[in-house]
C-alpha positions as CSV (number, residue, x, y, z in Angstrom):
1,X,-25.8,1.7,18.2
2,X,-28.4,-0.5,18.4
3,X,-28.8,-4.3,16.7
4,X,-27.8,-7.0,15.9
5,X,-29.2,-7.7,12.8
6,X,-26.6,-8.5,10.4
7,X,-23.9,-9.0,13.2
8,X,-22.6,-12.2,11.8
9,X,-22.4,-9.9,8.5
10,X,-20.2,-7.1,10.3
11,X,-17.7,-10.4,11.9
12,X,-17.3,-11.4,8.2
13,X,-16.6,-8.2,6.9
14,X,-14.5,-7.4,10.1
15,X,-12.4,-10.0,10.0
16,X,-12.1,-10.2,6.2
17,X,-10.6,-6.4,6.3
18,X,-8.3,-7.0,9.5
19,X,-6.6,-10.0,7.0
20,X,-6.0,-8.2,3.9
21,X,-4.1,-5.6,6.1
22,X,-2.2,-4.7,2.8
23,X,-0.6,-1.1,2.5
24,X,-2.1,1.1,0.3
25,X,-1.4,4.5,-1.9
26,X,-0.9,7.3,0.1
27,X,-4.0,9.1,1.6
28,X,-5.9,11.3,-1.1
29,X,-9.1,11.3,0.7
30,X,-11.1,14.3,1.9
31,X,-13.9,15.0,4.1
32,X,-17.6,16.0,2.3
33,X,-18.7,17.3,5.9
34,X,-19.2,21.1,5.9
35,X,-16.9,23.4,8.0
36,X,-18.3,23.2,11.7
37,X,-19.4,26.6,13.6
38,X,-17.2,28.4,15.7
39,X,-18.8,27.0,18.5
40,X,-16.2,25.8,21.1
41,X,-15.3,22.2,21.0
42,X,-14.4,19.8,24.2
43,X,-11.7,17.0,23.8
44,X,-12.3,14.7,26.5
45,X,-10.0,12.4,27.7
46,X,-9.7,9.0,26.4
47,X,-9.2,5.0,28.1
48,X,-7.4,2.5,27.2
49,X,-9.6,0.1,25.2
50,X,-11.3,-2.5,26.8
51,X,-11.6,-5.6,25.1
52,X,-14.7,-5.4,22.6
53,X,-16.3,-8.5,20.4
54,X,-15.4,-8.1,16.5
55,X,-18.1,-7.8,14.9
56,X,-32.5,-17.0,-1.2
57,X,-30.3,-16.3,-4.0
58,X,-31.2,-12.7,-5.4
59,X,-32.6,-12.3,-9.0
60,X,-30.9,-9.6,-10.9
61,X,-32.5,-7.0,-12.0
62,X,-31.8,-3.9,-14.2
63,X,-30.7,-0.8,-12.1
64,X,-33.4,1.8,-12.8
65,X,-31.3,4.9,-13.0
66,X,-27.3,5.6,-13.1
67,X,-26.1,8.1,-10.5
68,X,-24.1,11.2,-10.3
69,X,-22.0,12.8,-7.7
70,X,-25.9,15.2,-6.8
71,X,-27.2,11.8,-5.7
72,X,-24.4,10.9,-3.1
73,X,-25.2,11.1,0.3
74,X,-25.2,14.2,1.3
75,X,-25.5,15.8,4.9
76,X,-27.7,18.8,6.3
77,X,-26.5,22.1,7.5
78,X,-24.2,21.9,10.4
79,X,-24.9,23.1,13.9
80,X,-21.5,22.8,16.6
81,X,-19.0,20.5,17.2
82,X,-20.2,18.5,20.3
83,X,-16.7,16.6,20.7
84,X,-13.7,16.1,19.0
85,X,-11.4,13.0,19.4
86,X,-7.8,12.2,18.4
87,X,-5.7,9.8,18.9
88,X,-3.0,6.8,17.7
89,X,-4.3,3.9,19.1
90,X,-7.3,1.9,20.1
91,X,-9.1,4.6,22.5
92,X,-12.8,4.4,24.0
93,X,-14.4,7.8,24.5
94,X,-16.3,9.4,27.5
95,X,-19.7,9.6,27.0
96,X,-21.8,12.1,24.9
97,X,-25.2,12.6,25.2
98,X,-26.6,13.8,21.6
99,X,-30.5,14.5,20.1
100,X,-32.0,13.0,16.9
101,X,-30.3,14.8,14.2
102,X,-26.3,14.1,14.6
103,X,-23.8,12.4,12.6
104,X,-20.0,10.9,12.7
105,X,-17.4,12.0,11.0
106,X,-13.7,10.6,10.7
107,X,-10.4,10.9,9.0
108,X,-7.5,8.7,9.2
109,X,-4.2,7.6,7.0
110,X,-2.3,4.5,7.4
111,X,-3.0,1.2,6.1
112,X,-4.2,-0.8,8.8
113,X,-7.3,-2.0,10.4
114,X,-9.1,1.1,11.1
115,X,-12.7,0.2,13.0
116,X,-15.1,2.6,14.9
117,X,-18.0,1.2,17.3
118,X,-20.7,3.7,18.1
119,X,-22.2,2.0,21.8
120,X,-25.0,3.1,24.1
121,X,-23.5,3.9,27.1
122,X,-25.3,2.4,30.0
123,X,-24.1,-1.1,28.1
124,X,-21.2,-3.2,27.3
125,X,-21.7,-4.6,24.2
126,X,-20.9,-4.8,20.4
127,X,-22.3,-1.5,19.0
128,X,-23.1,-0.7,15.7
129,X,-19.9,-0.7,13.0
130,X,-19.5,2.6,11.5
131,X,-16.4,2.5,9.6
132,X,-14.1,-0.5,9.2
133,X,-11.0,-0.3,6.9
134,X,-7.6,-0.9,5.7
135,X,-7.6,1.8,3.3
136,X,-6.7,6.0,4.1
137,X,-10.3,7.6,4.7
138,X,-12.2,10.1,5.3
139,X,-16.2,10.1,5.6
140,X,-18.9,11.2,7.4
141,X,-22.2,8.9,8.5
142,X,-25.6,10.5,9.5
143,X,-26.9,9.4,13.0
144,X,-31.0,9.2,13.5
145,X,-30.9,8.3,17.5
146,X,-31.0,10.5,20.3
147,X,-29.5,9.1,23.8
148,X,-25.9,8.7,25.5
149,X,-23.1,7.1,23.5
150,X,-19.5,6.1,23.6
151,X,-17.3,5.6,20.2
152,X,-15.0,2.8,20.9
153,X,-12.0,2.9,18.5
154,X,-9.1,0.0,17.1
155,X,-6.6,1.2,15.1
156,X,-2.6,1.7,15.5
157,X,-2.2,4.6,13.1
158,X,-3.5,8.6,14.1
159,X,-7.2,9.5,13.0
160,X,-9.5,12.3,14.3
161,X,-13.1,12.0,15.1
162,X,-16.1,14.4,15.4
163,X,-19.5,14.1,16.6
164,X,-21.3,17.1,14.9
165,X,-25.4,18.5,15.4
166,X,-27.4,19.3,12.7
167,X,-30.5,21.5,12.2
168,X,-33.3,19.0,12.2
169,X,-34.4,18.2,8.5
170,X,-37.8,16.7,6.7
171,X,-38.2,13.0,5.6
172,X,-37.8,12.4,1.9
173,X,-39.9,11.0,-0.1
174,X,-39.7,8.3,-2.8
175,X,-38.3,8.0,-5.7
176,X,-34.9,8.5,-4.6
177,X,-31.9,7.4,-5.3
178,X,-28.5,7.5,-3.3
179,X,-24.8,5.8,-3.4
180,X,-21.8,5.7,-1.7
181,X,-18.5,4.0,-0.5
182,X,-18.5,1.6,2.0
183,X,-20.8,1.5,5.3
184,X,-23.2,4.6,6.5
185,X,-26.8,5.3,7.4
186,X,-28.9,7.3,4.7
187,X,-31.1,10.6,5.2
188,X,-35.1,9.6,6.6
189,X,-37.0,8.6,4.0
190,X,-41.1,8.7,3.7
191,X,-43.1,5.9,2.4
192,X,-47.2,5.9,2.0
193,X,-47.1,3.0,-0.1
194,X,-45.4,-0.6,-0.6
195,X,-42.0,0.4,-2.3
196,X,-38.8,-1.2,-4.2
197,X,-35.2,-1.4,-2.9
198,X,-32.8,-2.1,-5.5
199,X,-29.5,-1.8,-5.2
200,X,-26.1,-2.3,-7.5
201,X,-22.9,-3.0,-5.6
202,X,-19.3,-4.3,-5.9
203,X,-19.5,-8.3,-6.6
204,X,-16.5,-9.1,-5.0
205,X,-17.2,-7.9,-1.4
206,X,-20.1,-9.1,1.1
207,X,-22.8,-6.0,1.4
208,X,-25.9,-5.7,3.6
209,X,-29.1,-3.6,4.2
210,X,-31.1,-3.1,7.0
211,X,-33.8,-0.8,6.9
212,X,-34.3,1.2,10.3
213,X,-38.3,2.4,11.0
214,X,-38.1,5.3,13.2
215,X,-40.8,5.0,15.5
216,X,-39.4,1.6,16.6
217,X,-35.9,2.1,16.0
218,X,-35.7,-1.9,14.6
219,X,-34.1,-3.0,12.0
220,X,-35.3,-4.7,8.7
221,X,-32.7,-7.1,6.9
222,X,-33.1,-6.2,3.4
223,X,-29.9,-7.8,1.9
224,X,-27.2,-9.6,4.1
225,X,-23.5,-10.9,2.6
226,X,-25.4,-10.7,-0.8
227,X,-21.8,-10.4,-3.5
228,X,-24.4,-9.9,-5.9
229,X,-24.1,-7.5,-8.6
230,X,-28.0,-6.6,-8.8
231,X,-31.0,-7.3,-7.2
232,X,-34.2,-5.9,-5.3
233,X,-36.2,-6.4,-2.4
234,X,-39.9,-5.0,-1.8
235,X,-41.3,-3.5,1.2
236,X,-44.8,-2.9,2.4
237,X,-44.0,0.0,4.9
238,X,-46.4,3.6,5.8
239,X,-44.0,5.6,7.9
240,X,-40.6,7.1,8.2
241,X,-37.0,5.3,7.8
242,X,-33.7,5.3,6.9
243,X,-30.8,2.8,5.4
244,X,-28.0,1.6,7.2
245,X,-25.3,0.2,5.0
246,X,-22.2,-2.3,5.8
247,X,-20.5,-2.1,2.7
248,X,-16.5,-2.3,1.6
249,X,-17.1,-0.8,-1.8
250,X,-18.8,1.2,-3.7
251,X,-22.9,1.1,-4.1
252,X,-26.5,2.7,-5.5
253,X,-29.7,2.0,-3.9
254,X,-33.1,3.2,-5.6
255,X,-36.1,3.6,-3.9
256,X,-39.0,3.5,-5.9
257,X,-43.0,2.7,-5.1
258,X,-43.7,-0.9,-6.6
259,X,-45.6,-1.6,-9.8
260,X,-45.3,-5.2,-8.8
261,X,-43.0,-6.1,-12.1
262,X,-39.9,-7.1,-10.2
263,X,-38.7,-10.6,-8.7
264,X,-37.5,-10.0,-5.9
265,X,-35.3,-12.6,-3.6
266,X,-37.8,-13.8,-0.6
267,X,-37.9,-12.2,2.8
């Protein structure tokens, strides 16, 4: 979508998934999006791929809470189905013009590399990596900025892809806490005073951070190819965000305002 903040990140984890192209049990995977509207739905027609670039050592700390399935990411009500894709192969949309409050959401089976890029349209670049996989999967990713996009897709195997509007929602506030599997961007959060990121996350697997302010739409590199079990980072921040993940497993993050106890890796 938008940076390049941890780019060299999404080549690592990019071309570290497109190697262990290993099959994989079948496809058990389901969708935690809500049923769409009966609004009607276009399926525009899609081109041939154009050639697209792949994409201070942390202290441990304690997690401060464990998780269950209430604290996953979950998405607002649904409005309608703005487009639907389908295909095979590697395909790159038409573009779709969407407002603030959006998200992804994809389903595939197969067991080889399975990537989306989300790009602005008016340029001809590497976007920002959504989903990249080996693995059958089904997800769905909340989307915080408005303009005109195309999705840009590799994969050899079929998968379906909506773009789906939401009813526009509040920031959260900290303390919060919220996990999933693999990459995605978090709800808007609301911070009025310095704060604590700490995260827990798969060991074996590189995993990054960037936190996304919304009235400059730039990125903050919290943690980047950090195989670290545990740590924190803290932030001095007074307005509204979100988290964008690039993960391959499975993660928590907490937010919580600081008390100044933790030792946290340097900025």
């Amino acid at each position: 979508m938008r940076t390049r903040g941890i780019g060299w990140l999404l080549l690592g984890l990019v071309l570290a998934v497109a190697a262990a192209c290993v099959a994989e049990p079948g496809w058990s995977g389901s969708s935690t999006l809500p049923p769409a509207t009966s609004a009607p739905t276009a399926t525009p027609a899609l081109e041939p791929a154009s050639p697209s670039p792949s994409p201070a050592t942390p202290t441990p700390v304690s997690p401060s809470a464990s998780v269950d399935s209430s604290a996953a990411i979950t998405l607002p009500p649904t409005g309608a189905t703005i487009l639907t894709l389908e295909g095979a192969g590697s395909s790159r949309s038409e573009p779709f013009d969407v407002d603030e409050d959006w998200a992804l959401s994809w389903e595939r089976r197969g067991s080889r590399l399975f990537s989306i890029q989300l790009i602005p349209a008016d340029v001809d670049v590497f976007g920002e990596l959504v989903v990249s996989t080996t693995r059958p999967t089904a997800g769905d990713s909340p989307m915080h900025r408005p303009g005109r996009f195309v999705v840009q897709v590799h994969a050899t195997e079929p998968w379906t892809i909506r773009i789906i509007d939401f009813l526009p929602t509040p920031a959260r506030s900290i303390p919060a806490v919220v996990s999933g599997t693999g990459p995605t961007n978090s709800e808007v959060f609301f911070a009025d005073q310095p704060f604590l990121i700490e995260w827990t996350a798969d060991g074996s697997v590189p995993f990054g951070i960037e936190l996304v302010t919304m009235t400059t739409l730039q990125p903050l590199l919290v943690a980047a190819d950090a195989p670290a079990d545990a740590s924190c980072h803290q932030v001095s921040l007074a307005e509204e965000f979100y988290l964008h993940v690039v993960a391959n497993g499975e993660w928590t993050i907490a937010l919580r305002p600081s008390e100044g106890e933790a030792v946290c890796p340097a900025d």
